[in-house]
ZAKELO-346759 format. One record per residue (C-alpha): x, y, z; residue in one letter. Coordinates in steps of 0.2 Angstrom, whole numbers, padded with zeros to 4 digits, always signed. Each point is the difference from the previous one (the first is absolute). Layout:
BEGIN
XYZA;...
//
This chain:
BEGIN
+0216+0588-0904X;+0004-0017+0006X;+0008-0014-0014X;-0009-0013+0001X;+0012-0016+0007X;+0004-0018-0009X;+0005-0008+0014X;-0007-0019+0003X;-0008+0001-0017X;+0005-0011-0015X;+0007+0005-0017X;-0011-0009-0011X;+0012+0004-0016X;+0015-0010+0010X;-0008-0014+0003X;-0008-0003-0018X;+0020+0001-0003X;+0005-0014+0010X;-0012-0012-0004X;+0004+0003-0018X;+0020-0004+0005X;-0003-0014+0011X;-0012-0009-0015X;+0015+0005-0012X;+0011-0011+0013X;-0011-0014+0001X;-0001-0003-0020X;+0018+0003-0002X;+0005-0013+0015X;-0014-0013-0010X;+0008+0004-0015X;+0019-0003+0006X;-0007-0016+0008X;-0008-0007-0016X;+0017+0003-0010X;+0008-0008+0012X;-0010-0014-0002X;-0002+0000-0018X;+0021+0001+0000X;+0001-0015+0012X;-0008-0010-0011X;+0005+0004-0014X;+0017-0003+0007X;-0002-0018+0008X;-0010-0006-0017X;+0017+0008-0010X;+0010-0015+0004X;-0012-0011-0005X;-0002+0007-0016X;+0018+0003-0003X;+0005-0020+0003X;-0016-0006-0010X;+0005+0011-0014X;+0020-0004+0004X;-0003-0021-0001X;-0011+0004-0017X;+0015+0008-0006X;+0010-0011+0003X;-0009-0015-0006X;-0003+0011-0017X;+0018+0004-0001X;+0005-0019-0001X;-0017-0005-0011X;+0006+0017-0012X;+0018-0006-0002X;-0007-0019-0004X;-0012+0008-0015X;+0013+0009-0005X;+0009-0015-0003X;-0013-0010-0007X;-0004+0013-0011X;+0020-0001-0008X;-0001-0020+0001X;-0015-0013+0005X;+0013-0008+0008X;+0009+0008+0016X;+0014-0008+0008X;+0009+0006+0016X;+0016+0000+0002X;+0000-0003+0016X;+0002-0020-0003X;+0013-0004-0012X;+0004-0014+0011X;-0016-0008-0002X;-0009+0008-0015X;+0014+0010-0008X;-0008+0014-0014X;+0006-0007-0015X;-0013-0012+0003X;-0014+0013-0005X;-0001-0006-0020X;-0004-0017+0008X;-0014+0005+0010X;-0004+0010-0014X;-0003-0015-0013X;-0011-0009+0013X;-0011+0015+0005X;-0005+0000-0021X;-0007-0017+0005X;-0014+0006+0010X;-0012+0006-0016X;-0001+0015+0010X;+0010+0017+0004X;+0010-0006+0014X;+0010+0014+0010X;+0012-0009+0014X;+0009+0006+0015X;+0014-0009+0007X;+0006+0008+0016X;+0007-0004+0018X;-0012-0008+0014X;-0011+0014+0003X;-0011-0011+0015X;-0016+0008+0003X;+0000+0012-0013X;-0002-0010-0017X;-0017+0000-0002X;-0004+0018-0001X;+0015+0005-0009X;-0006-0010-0016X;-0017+0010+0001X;+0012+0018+0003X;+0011-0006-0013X;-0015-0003-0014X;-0010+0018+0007X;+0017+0009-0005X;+0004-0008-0016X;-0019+0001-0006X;+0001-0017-0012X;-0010-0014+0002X;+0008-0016+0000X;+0009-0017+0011X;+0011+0007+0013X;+0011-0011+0009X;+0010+0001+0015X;+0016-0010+0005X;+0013+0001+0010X;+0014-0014+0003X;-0011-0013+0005X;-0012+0000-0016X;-0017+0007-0003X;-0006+0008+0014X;-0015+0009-0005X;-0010+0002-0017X;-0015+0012-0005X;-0010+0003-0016X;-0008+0017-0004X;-0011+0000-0014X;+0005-0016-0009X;-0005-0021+0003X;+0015-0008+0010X;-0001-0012+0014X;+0014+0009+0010X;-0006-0007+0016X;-0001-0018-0005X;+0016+0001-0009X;+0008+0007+0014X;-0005-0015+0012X;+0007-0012-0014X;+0014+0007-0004X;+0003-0001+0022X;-0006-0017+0001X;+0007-0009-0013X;+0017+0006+0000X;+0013-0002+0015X;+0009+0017+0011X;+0015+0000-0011X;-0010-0003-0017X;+0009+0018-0004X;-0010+0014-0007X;+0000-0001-0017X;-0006-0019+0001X;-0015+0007+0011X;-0005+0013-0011X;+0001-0013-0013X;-0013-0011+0007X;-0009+0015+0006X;-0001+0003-0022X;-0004-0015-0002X;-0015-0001+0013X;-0006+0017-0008X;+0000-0006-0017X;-0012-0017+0001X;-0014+0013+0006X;-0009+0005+0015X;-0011-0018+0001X;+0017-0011+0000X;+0010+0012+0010X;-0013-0003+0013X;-0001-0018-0001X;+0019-0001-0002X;+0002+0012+0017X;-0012-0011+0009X;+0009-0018-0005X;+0017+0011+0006X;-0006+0004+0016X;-0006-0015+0004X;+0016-0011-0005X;+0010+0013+0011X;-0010-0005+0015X;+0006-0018-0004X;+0019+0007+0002X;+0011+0012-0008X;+0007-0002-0015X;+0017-0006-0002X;+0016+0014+0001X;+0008+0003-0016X;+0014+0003+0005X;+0013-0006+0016X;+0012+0010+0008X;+0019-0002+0007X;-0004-0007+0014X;-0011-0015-0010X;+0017+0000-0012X;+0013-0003+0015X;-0015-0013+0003X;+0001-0008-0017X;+0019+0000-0002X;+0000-0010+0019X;-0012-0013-0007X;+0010-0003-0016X;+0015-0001+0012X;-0007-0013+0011X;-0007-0009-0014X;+0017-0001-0011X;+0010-0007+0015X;-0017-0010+0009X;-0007-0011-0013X;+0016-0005-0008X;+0009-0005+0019X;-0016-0007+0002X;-0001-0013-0014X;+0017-0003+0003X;-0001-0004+0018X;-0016-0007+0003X;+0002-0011-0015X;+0011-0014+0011X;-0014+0002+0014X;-0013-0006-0012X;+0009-0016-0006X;+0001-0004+0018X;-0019+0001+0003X;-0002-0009-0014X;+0010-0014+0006X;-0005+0002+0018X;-0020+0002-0005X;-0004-0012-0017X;-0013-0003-0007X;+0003-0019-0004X;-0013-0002-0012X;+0007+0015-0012X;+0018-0008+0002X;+0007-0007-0015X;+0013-0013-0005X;+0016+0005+0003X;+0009+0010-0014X;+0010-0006-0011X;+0019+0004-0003X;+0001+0017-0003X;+0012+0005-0014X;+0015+0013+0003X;-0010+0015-0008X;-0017-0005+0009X;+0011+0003+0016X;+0006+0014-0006X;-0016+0008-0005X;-0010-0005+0017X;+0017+0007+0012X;-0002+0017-0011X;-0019-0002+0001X;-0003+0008+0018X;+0014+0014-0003X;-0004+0004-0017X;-0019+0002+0008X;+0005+0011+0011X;+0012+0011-0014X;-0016+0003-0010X;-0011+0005+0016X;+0012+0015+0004X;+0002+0004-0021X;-0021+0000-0002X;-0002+0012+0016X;+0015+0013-0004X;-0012+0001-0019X;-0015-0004+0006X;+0000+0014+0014X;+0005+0016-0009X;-0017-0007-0011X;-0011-0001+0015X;+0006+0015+0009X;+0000+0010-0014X;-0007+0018+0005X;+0016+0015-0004X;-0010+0015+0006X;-0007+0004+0016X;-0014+0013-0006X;-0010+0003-0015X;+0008+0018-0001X;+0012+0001-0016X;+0015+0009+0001X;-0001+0021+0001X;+0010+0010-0011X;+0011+0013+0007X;-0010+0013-0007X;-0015-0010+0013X;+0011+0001+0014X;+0006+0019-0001X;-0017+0009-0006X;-0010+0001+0019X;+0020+0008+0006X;-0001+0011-0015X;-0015+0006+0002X;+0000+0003+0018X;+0018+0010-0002X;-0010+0010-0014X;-0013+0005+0012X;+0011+0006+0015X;+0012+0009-0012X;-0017+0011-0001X;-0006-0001+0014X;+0009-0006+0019X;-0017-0009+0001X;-0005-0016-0010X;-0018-0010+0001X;-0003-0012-0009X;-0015+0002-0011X;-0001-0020-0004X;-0006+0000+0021X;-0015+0009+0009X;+0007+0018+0005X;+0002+0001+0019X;+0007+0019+0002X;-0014+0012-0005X;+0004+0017-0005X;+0003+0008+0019X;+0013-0013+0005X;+0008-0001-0015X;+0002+0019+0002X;+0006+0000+0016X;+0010-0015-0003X;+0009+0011-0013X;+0001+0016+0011X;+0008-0009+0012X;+0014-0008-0013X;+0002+0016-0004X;+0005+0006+0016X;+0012-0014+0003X;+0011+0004-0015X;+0003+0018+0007X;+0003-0006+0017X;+0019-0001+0004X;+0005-0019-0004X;-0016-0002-0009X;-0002-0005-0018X;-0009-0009-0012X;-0015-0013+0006X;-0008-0009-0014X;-0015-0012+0004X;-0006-0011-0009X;-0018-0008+0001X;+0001-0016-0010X;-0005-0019+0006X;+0015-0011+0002X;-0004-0018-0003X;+0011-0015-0003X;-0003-0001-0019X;+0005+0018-0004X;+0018+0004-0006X;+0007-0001+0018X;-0008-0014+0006X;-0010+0009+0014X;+0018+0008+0007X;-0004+0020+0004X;+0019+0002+0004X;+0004-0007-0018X;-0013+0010-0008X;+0006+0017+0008X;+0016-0002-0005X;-0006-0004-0019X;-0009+0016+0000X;+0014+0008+0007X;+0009-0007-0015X;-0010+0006-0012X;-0002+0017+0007X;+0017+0002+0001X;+0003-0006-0021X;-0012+0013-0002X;+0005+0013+0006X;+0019-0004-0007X;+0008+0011+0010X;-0002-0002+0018X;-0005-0016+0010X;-0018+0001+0006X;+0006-0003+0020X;-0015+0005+0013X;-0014-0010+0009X;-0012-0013-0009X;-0014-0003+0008X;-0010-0016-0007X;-0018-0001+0006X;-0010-0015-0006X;-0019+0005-0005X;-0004-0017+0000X;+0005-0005+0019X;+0004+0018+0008X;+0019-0007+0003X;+0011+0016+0000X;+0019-0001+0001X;+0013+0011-0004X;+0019+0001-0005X;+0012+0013+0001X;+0013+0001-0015X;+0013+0016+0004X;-0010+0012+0011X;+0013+0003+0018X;-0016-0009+0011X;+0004-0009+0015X;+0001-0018-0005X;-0007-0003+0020X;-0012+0015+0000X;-0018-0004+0003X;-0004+0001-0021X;+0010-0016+0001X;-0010-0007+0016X;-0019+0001-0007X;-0010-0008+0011X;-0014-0011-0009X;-0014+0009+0001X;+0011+0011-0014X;+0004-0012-0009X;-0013-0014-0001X;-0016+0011+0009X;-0009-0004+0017X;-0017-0008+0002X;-0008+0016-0007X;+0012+0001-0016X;-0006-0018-0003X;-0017+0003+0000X;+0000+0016-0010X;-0001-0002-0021X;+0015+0011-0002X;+0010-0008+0014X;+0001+0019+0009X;+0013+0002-0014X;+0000+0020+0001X;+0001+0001+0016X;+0013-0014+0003X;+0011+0010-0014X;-0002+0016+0009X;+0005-0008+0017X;+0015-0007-0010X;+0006+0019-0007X;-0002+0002+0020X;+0013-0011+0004X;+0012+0005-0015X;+0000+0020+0009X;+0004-0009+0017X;+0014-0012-0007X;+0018+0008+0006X;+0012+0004-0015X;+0016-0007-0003X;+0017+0006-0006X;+0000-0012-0014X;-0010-0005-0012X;-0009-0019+0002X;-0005-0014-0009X;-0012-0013+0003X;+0011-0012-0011X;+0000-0010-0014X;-0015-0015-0003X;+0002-0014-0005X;-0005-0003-0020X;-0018-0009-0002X;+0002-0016-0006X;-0002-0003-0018X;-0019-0004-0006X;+0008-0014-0013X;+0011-0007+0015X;-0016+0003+0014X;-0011-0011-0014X;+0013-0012-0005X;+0001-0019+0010X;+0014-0005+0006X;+0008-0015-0011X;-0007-0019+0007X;+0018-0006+0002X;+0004+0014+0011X;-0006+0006+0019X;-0005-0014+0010X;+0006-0011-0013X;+0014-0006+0007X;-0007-0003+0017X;-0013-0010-0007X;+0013-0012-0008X;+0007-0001+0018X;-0015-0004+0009X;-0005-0015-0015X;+0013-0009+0007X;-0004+0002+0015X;-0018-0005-0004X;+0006-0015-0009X;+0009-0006+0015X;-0014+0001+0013X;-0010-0008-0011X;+0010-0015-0004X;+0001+0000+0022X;-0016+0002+0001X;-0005-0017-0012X;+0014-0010+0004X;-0007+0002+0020X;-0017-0001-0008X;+0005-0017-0009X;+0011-0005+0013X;-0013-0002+0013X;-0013-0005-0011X;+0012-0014-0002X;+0003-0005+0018X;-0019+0001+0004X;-0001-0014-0015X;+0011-0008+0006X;-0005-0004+0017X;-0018-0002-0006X;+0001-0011-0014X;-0008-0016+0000X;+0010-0009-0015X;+0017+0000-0005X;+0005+0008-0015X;-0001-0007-0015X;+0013-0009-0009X;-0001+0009-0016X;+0006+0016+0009X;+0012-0006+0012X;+0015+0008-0009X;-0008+0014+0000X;-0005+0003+0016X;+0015-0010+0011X;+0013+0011+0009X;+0019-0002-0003X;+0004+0005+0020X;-0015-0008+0010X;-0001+0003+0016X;-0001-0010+0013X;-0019+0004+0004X;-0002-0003-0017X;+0006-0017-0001X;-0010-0005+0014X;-0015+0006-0006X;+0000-0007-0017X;+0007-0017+0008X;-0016+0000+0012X;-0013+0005-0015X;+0009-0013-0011X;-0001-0015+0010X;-0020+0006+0004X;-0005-0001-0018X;+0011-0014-0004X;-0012-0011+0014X;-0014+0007-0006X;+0004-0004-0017X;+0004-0019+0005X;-0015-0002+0011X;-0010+0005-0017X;+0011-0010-0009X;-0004-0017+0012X;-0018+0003+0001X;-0001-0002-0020X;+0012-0013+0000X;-0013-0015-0002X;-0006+0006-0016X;+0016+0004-0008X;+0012-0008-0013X;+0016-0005+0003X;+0009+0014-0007X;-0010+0011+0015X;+0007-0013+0014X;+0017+0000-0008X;-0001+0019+0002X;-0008+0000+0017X;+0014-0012+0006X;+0013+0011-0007X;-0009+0018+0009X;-0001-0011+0017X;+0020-0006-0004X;+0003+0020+0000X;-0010+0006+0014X;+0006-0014+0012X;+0017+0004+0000X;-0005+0021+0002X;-0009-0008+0014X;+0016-0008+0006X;+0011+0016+0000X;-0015+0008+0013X;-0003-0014+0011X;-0016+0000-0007X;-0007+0015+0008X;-0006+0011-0014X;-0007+0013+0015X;+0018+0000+0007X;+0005+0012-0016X;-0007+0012+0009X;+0015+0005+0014X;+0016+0002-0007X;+0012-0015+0003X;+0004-0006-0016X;+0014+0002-0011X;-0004+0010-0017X;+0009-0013-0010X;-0013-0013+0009X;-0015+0009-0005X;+0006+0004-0018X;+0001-0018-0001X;-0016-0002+0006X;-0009+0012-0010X;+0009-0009-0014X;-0006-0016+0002X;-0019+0005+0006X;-0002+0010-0019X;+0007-0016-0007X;-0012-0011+0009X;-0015+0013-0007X;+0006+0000-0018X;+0003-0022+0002X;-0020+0004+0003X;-0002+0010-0015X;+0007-0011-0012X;+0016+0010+0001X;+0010-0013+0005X;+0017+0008-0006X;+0016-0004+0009X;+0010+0015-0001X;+0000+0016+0010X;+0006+0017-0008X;+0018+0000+0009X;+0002+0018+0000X;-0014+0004+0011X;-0009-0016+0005X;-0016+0013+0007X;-0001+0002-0018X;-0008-0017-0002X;+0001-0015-0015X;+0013+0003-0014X;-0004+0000-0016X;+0017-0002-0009X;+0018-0005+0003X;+0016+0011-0004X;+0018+0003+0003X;+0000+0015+0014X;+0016+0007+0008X;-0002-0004+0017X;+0014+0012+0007X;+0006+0017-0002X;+0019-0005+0002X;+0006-0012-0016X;-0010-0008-0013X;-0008-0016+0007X;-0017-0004-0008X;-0011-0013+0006X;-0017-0007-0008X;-0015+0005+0011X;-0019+0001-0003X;-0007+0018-0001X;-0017+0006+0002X;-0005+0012-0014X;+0003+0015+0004X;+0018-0006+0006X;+0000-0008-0017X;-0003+0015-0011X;+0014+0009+0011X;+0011-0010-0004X;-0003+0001-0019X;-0003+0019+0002X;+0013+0004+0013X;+0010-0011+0007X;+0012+0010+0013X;-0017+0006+0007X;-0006-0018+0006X;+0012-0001+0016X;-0010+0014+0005X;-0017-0010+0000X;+0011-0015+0010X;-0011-0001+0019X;+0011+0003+0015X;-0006-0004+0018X;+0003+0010+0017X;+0017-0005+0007X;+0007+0003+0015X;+0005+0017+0005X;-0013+0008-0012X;+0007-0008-0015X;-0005-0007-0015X;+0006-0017-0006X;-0002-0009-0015X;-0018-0014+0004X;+0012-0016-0005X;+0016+0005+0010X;-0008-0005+0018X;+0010-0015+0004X;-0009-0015+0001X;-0016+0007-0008X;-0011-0012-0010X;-0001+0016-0012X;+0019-0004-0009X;-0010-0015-0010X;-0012+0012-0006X;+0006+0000-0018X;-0003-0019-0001X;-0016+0002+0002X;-0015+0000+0012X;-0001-0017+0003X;+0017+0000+0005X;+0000+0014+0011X;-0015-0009+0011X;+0011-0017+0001X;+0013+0011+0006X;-0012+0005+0014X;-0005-0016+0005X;+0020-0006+0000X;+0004+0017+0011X;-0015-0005+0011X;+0004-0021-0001X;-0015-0003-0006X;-0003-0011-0014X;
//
């Protein structure tokens, strides 16, 4: 019997088997693939979540510590600005706040740019109370919010801004801010919109100066003590003379009488004791004026102010090597500030290592260290090392500022390479690169971290370093303080009064001076003869002489041309006078040859044309029903005489002869005596000399004293003509 064969045939059973596993295959591949799937997905949404839910812990941690605050005390003062807005200002803050009418819960804390807004709503979520909450910082009110009661916040808020100046301070900001709050929503609103626009007319005035406005003041009083009086003192002699050289003929009066010995006293002490009084009223006056002692609103701090933010930071890292703020938004969440720690750890095993405290605070200039990281690191170290009581807290601070993302560090007893690469950061460490800059939290974490990666690289040394002592802060009372007026730039101010009072006595005596030789090239008439001793010179020049001759003789015709014209309807008495002016004004005629044009080239002698000019006034006051004889004989330019008296006519001896004075010669030689030789006229002389105007020999001018008259037939006997 033959067994049958299964050669070429298929067994049914093993291919229902691996269909089965291949079906098995294809379900378990889809399901690996959909885990997959589900797992990368779940893992790319997982950083997401993790820094949504990282920044709202972190914004509920600060809003958390805030209520808790607010919920010891309405009124929460950092103490981050003792500088500015020390905390034993809270009780002051606290009076006003009971001014609203409503629960008021305040904040004052450090510029916190962006986020201010929304913290005020966190901080109200977590402490659960309605009520005003208000936020400040060291500028004044920054932001305001009611929740569940009636307060204009917003409108107070834009008046307390708008009416107020920067440096108004704090506590005068919340003030108005009160104030606004209290007159109720419908006169807040008005009151907001009158502020705003009056601020858009211009800013309200500053409060307060600064040193550089003081060092401005004290320079002003300087000039001003040394200017004015100088001044007074030296222009005083320049306005006599204009008002001699300029008068006013119908304001002149008759000339003064005698002046008693204390009359002269009083008008030669006049002019000082002016000037005495000037500098006395400025050096009280300006202390009044420039009265501002302070530079800043903020008062002075206690020492408890200036120690609490050092205390407490030095509390927090005696528990923990890392400190953050919880005044500022957190900018470590929970992974980097584990890893952060983990690798602190592992520095202070490592050989050489040791301690690393960082410190996440803001570092402004009104805090306790006046914006100095170094000084503040070494405070903390301080303290630390007080507390502790046995060792001194050496290792590595780290400060890190949440506020700008500035990290720096100093090394106080570790053995690190002063010259490693720790102490070589470059700055997108330490102040961040572009990405830092746009991030909220600055790339803190990761900029710590790269930080703890330069501390394992940086070599060890034999010795332990030091990044040195800072320098102290300066004191808040000394930092707010003016200086003294009388002090600074003082003294150069005096200095430069002087100087100002001297090129402005230049400046008007050129002013007057060639405001004088215009006039008198241009001037019609002679002067008058009322202001002839006034105005004269006691050294004419030659030029001088010349000029006056040549104007002299001109008015002198024209006078007598008037004079002849009118002759036919006159008395007597006006023929007699016209004879006696025509008498005159011949013989002047005779000493020019009767060229009055000829005075202009030089040619003639000064005694000539001072006789000249002599004679031609005298023939114009002949005119003019002056027909005195005399001359003053000190200074004949001087004109008529209007007294005779005994003078002393030389230095050397006692000689005294009687000679006709004009007035002003005449109340010298009442008043001062030894002083009337210096008013005595002296011509140009040979050589550049001066010579007395009667010593020339032969000159008509040595008859002077006789008279007028008698000078003129002098003339016509030196000329032969009778």
């Amino acid at each position: 019997m033959t067994t049958p064969t299964t050669t070429g045939r298929p067994r049914t059973g093993h291919i229902r088997g691996g269909v089965a596993r291949l079906l098995l295959t294809l379900c378990g591949l889809t399901a690996l693939f959909l885990t997959a799937a589900t797992a990368s997905v779940l893992t790319a949404a997982a950083p997401a979540r993790a820094a949504e839910s990282s920044a709202a812990d972190q914004a509920s941690t600060q809003a958390a510590y805030l209520a808790d605050r607010l919920r010891e005390h309405p009124v929460h003062l950092t103490d981050q600005l003792p500088r500015e807005i020390p905390r034993s200002m809270a009780p002051d803050f606290a009076r006003l706040a009971e001014r609203t009418g409503v629960p008021t819960y305040v904040l004052v804390l450090p510029d916190q740019s962006g986020a201010d807004g929304d913290l005020l709503g966190a901080v109200h979520d977590r402490l659960g109370r309605d009520g005003l909450f208000v936020l400040l910082d060291e500028s004044g009110v920054r932001h305001a919010a009611a929740h569940g009661v009636r307060a204009a916040a917003e409108d107070a808020v834009t008046a307390s801004f708008y009416e107020l100046p920067y440096d108004a301070g704090a506590l005068r900001s919340f003030e108005r801010f009160v104030d606004v709050v209290a007159q109720g929503p419908e006169k807040a609103a008005a009151r907001a919109d009158a502020a705003r626009e009056k601020y858009r007319a211009g800013e309200p005035e500053e409060m307060y100066i600064g040193p550089t406005d003081r060092q401005n003041q004290s320079f002003l009083t300087g000039i001003l003590l040394t200017g004015v009086p100088l001044t007074i003192l030296l222009l005083t002699p320049c306005v006599r003379w204009a008002r001699r050289r300029f008068p006013r003929p119908t304001a002149l009066r008759p000339p003064a009488k005698r002046p008693d010995a204390s009359r002269r006293w009083r008008r030669r002490l006049l002019v000082p004791g002016l000037a005495l009084t000037t500098a006395v009223a400025i050096a009280l006056t300006a202390p009044l004026v420039f009265d501002q002692t302070r530079s800043s609103a903020a008062p002075p701090p206690t020492r408890g102010d200036m120690t609490a933010r050092v205390e407490r930071v030095a509390e927090g890292l005696a528990r923990d090597p890392v400190y953050i703020d919880p005044e500022s938004p957190r900018l470590l969440d929970s992974a980097q500030l584990s890893r952060l720690h983990d690798r602190i750890e592992r520095f202070g095993r490592s050989d050489g290592g040791g301690p690393v405290y960082v410190s996440v605070v803001p570092h402004l200039s009104e805090d306790e260290s006046a914006g100095d990281e170094e000084l503040f690191a070494a405070s903390v170290r301080s303290k630390l090392s007080k507390a502790d009581g046995v060792r001194t807290a050496d290792g590595l601070y780290v400060v890190a500022d949440p506020l700008t993302g500035y990290i720096d560090v100093f090394n106080h007893g570790l053995r690190l390479d002063a010259y490693g690469p720790l102490f070589d950061l470059p700055e997108s460490v330490t102040y961040g690169d572009d990405r830092a800059d746009e991030a909220d939290d600055h790339l803190l974490g990761e900029r710590l971290d790269t930080l703890m990666t330069y501390l394992d690289r940086t070599p060890r040394s034999d010795e332990p370093t030091t990044s040195g002592e800072p320098l102290p802060a300066p004191s808040p009372e000394a930092e707010n303080r003016l200086p003294e007026l009388f002090a600074t730039d003082f003294q150069p101010g005096l200095f430069v009064g002087v100087v100002a009072a001297l090129l402005l006595l230049g400046l008007v005596a050129g002013t007057l001076g060639i405001l004088a030789a215009v006039l008198r090239r241009r001037r019609p008439e002679p002067l008058p003869t009322e202001v002839l001793p006034l105005v004269s010179p006691r050294e004419p020049s030659e030029t001088y002489l010349r000029r006056t001759a040549r104007t002299e003789l001109q008015a002198a015709a024209r006078a007598l041309t008037a004079a002849a014209e009118a002759l036919g309807a006159a008395d007597g008495g006006s023929a007699s006078r016209t004879g006696l002016a025509r008498n005159r004004f011949d013989a002047a005629l005779l000493l020019v040859g009767g060229d009055i044009d000829g005075l202009r080239s030089p040619g003639t002698d000064p005694a000539t044309l001072l006789t000249v000019i002599v004679l031609a006034r005298a023939a114009r006051d002949a005119l003019d029903n002056d027909a005195g004889d005399r001359c003053c004989a000190v200074n004949p330019l001087h004109g008529p005489a209007a007294g005779r008296r005994h003078v002393r006519v030389s230095a050397e001896g006692n000689r005294r002869r009687m000679l006709p004075l004009c007035p002003l010669c005449l109340d010298t030689a009442v008043a001062a005596p030894r002083e009337l030789r210096e008013l005595t006229l002296t011509l140009p002389g040979p050589a550049d000399t001066r010579v007395p105007y009667d010593e020339p020999e032969g000159s008509p001018l040595s008859v002077l004293a006789d008279g007028v008259d008698r000078l003129a037939s002098a003339v016509r006997e030196a000329t032969h003509v009778h």
